[in-house]
N, C-alpha and C positions, 0 to 999 in steps of 0.2 A: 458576461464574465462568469467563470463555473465559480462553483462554491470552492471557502478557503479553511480550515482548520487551525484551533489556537494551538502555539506553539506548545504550552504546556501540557494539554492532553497528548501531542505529538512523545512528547520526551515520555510521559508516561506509560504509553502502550509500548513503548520501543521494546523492552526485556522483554516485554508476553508478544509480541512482532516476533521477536528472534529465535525465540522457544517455540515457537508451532511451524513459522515456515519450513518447507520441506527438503530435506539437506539433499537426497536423489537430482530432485530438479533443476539446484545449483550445480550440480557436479554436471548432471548431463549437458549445461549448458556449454559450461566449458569445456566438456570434452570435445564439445560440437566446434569451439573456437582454439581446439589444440596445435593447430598450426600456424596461427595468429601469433608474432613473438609479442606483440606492445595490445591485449586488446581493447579499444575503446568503446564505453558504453553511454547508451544516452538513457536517463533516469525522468522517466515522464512522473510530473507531481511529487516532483523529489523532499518540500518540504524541510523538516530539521537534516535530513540526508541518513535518515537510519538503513536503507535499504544500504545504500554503500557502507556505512560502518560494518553490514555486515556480510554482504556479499562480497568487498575489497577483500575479504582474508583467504578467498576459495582460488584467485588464480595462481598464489605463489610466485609470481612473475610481476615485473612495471605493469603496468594497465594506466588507463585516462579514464575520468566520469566526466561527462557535463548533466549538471543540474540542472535540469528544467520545472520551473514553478512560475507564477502569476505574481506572487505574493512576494516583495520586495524584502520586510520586515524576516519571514520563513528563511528568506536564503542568507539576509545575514547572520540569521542563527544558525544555519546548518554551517557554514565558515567557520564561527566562534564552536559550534560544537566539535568537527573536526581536529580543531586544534588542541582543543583539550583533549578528544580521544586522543590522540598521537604522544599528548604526555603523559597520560595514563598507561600508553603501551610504552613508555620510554622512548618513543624517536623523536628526531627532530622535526617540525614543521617550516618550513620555509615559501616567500612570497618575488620568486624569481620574477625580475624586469615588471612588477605587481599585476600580472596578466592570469596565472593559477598558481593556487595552492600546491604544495608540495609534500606529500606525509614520505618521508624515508624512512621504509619500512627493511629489516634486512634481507627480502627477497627482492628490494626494487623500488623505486621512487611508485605511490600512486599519484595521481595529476590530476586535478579537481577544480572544473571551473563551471561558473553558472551561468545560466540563460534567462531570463526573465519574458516569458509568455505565455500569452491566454492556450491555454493549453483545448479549449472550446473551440479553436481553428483548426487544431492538430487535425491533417498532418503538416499543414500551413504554420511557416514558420520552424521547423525544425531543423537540424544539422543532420539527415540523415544520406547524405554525401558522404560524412567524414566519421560515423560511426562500427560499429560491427556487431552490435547489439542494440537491441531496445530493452530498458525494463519497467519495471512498476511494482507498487505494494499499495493495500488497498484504493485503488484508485477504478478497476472497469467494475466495480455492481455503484459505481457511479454512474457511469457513462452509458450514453442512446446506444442500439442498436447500428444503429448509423452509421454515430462515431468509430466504433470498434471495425466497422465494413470499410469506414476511408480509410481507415490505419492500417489494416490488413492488405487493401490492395497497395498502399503506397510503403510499405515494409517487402511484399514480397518481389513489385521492381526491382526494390536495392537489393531482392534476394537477403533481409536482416532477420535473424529470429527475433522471436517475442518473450520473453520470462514475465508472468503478469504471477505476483504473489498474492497469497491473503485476499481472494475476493467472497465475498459471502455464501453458502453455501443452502442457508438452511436456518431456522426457525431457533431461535435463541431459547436456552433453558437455565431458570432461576432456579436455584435449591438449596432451602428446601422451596417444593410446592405452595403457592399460593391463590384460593378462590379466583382473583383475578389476573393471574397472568395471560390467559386468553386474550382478556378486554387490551392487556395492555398489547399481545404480540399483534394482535390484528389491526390495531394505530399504528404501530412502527413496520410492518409490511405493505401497508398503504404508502408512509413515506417513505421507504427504500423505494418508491415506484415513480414516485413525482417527477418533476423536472428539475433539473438541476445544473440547468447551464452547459448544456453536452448536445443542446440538439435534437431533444426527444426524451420520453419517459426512462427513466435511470432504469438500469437493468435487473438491480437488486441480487435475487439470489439465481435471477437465471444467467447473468454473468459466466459461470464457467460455460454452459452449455453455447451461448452465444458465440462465446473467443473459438471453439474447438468449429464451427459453423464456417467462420469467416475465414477462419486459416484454411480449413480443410479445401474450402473452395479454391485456394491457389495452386493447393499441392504440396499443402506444411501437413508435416507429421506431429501431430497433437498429444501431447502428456499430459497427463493430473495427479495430484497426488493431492490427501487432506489434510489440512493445516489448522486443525480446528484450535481457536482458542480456548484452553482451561486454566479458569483464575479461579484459586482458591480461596478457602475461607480468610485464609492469614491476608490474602491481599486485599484489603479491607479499602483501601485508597481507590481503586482498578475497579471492584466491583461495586462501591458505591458509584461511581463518574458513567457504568455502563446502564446501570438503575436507574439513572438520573435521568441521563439520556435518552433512554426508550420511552421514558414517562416524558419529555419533554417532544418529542415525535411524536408519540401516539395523540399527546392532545390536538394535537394540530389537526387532527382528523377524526377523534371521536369526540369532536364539543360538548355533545350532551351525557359522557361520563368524565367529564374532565374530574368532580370532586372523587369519585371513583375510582380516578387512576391516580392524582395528587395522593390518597390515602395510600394505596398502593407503593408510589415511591417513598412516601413516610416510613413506611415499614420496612422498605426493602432497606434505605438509608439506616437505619436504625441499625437492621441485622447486620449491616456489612460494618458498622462501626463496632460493635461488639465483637466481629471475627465470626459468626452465622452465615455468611451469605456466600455463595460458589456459583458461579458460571459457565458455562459452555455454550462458544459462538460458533457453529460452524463454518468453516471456510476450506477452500480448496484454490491449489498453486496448479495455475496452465501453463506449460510450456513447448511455445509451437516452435519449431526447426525446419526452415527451409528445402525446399528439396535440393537432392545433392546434384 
C-alpha cells in the first residue's frame, strides 16, 4: 500500500496548492479537450479533492471527476468538503439515486464520484475506458520510475493526456538563513528518494524530468511550467508544519545529527510562530497531450 496523508495538512496546503499551480497548463488542457461537450476526468490521489475544487472552475461547461484514493476516511472528506465548497459558492449540491455527488454550478451540473484503490497497481484498477483525462497534484516525486512508465504506456493506448501538478522541483529554502539548513536538506533529499510504495525509489525532484521521458517516448507533447510554493512570513501555521516536516525526514536518515536537527526545528518553529520564518518549495506542473 503507498503512503497516505492526514487530512488536516491536506486542507492546509490547499490555498498555497492553488496559488502556485500553473493557470497556462490548466487552460491548455482544456483547450486540448475543447470539443469534449461533458469532459470527464480521473483525479489519481485525489485525497480531500482540492485539485478538483480547483481545476472544476476552468471548463465552464458540465464535466464528471472520479476520485481516486486508497484511503477510505480521505474520500469521505473530500465528499463533506465538496459540499460545503458548493455552499460557500451558493449552489446547490445534490445526491441523485446516491450514486454521485452533484455541485450545480451556473455553467453546468459537475458529477463527482469516488474509487477507492491502491493506487500502487495503477494502471490496474483504474476507469480509463470511461475517462478523457488523467490528473494529479503532488502525487509523481512520489512515485518509481516504473510506475510513471506503466501509466504513460497505458494512458497513451486510450490516447488520454496527463496534467500531473505541483511535483517537486528542487531544494527547499528557509529564510531567513540558518547554519544548519544543509544538515537538515540533505536528510529530507535522501527521503524524497526512499521507497514509498510505488514500486521502486520515489522520484523526488527528478519527477518533472522523469514524466516528460515517458510521455515523450509515445509521442506526448510535454509542457512545464513552475509552480513553486511561497509561504510567507504571515503564514506562520504552513511554515511552521513545513519545518516540522523536513526536520521529521531528515532524522530518519541522519541519526547521528538527529539533536542537531531537533534544535534546528526548535528554532525554525519558534521563528514561524512569531511571523519570521518564509519558504520556498520548488515545484513544477507537466503537462503531456497526446498526439493528434
Amino acid at each position: 500500500m503507498a503512503e497516505s496523508f492526514d487530512g488536516d495538512w491536506l486542507s492546509l496546503r490547499e490555498g498555497f496548492d492553488a496559488e502556485s499551480r500553473a493557470p497556462s497548463l490548466a487552460q491548455a488542457l482544456l483547450d486540448h479537450l475543447d470539443e469534449v461537450a461533458r469532459p470527464r476526468f480521473l483525479d489519481l490521489g485525489a485525497g480531500t479533492g482540492s485539485l478538483t475544487r480547483w481545476l472544476g472552475h476552468v471548463p465552464q461547461r458540465p464535466h464528471a471527476w472520479v476520485l481516486a484514493d486508497a484511503d477510505a476516511d480521505l474520500m469521505s472528506r473530500a465528499f463533506d468538503t465538496m459540499m460545503e465548497a458548493a455552499e460557500d459558492w451558493g449552489w446547490r449540491a445534490t445526491w441523485p439515486q446516491k450514486k454521485a455527488l452533484l455541485l450545480h454550478s451556473p455553467q453546468g451540473a459537475w458529477r463527482i464520484e469516488g474509487i477507492l484503490t491502491d493506487l500502487a497497481r495503477a494502471p490496474e484498477g483504474l476507469p480509463l475506458d470511461r475517462v478523457d483525462a488523467v490528473t494529479c497534484s503532488a502525487l509523481c516525486d512520489l512515485v518509481s520510475e516504473r510506475w510513471v512508465e506503466a501509466l504513460a504506456e497505458a494512458l497513451a493506448r486510450h490516447r488520454l493526456p496527463f496534467y500531473a501538478a505541483l511535483n517537486v522541483s528542487g531544494r527547499e529554502r528557509f529564510m531567513p538563513p540558518h547554519p544548519d539548513d544543509a544538515w537538515v536538506a540533505r536528510g529530507f533529499g535522501r527521503d524524497q528518494r526512499r521507497v514509498k510504495g510505488f514500486g521502486g525509489p520515489a522520484l523526488g525532484v527528478e519527477a518533472p524530468a522523469a514524466l516528460a521521458r515517458a510521455f515523450a517516448r509515445h509521442g506526448y507533447e510535454v509542457l512545464t511550467a513552475p509552480s513553486d510554493w511561497r509561504i510567507p512570513r504571515q503564514a506562520g501555521a504552513m511554515a511552521r508544519e513545513l519545518a516540522l516536516g523536513h526536520a521529521e525526514a531528515a532524522m530518519r536518515h541522519e541519526t547521528r545529527e538527529a539533536a542537531r536537527i531537533e534544535a534546528w526545528a526548535e528554532t525554525r518553529a519558534t521563528q514561524a510562530e512569531a511571523g519570521r520564518l518564509a519558504v520556498r518549495v520548488p515545484h513544477r506542473d507537466v503537462l503531456c497531450l497526446p498526439p493528434a
